[in-house]
C-alpha positions in Angstrom: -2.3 17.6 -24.4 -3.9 18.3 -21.3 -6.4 15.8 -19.8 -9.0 15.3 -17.4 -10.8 11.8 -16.5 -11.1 8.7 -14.6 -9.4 5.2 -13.8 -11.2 2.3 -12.8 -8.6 -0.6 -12.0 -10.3 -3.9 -11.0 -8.0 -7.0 -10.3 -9.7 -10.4 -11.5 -9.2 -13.7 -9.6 -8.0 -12.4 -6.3 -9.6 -12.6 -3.0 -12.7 -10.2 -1.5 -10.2 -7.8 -0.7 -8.6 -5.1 -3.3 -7.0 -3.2 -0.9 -3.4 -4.5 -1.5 -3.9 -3.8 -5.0 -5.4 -0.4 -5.2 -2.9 0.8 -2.3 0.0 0.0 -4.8 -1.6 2.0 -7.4 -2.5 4.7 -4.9 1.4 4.9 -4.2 1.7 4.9 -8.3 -0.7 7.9 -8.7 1.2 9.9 -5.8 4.5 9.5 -6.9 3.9 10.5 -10.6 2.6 14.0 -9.3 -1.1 13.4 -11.5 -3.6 15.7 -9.9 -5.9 12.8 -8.5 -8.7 12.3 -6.2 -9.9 8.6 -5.1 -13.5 7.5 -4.1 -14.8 4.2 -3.7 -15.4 3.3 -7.7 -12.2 4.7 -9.3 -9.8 7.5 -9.2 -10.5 10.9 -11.1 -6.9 12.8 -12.4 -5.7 16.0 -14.2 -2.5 15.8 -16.5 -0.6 15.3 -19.6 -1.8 12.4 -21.7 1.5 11.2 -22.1 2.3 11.1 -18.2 -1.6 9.7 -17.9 -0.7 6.7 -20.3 2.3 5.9 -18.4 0.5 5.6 -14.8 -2.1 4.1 -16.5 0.5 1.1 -18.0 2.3 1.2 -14.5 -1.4 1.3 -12.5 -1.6 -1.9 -14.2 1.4 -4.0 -14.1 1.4 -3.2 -9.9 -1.7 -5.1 -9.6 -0.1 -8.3 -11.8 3.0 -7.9 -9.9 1.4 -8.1 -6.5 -0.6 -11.6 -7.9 -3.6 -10.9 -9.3 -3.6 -13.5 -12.6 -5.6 -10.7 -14.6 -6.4 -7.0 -14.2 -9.1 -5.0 -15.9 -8.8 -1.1 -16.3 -11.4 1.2 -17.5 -10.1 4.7 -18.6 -12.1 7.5 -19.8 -10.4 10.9 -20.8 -11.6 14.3 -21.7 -9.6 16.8 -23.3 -11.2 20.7 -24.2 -9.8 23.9 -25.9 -12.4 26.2 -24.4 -11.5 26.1 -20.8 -8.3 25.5 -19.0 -8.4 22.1 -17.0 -5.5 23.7 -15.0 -7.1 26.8 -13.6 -10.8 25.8 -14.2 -12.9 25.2 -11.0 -13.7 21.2 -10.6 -16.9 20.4 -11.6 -18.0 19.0 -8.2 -16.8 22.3 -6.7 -19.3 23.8 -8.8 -21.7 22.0 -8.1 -21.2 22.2 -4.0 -21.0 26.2 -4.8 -24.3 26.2 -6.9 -26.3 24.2 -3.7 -24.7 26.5 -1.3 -25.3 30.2 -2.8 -28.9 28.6 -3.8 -29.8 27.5 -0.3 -30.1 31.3 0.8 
């Protein structure tokens, strides 16, 4: 099954600074070929669920291996039969098109 959604991985009694951790599970999310794109609250990816629950499980055991005593992740996943998440425009893409072609 196909999936779209979003990953929200927050390490709990570490320091100010995540950066450590969420570089390690940017370095997860590139190597397992996921369709992803970060921004400052989370990370939104395309792929199968049963590659998605693997990154997710491996997202998570980076940040305990690099020291944080206790990791929180917050997944949401999406799956539909009416469009094809594969070929189907992304939805801010739409969005940006809408604003543009309504601007003239």
């Amino acid at each position: 099954m196909y999936v779209s959604g979003e990953i929200q991985v927050v390490p709990i009694g570490t320091e100010a600074s995540f950066t450590r951790y969420i570089a390690g599970v940017k370095t997860i999310l590139e190597a397992s070929g996921l369709q992803h794109t970060m921004h400052d609250s989370g990370t939104n990816f395309q792929g199968e669920y049963a590659l998605v629950s693997k990154v997710v499980q491996q997202c998570m055991e980076s940040v305990l291996e690099n020291g944080a005593p206790r990791v929180l992740c917050y997944v949401k996943l999406g799956a539909r039969m009416d469009k094809n998440y594969q070929t189907e425009i992304p939805a801010a893409e739409k969005v940006a098109n809408y604003l543009h072609s309504s601007t003239k």
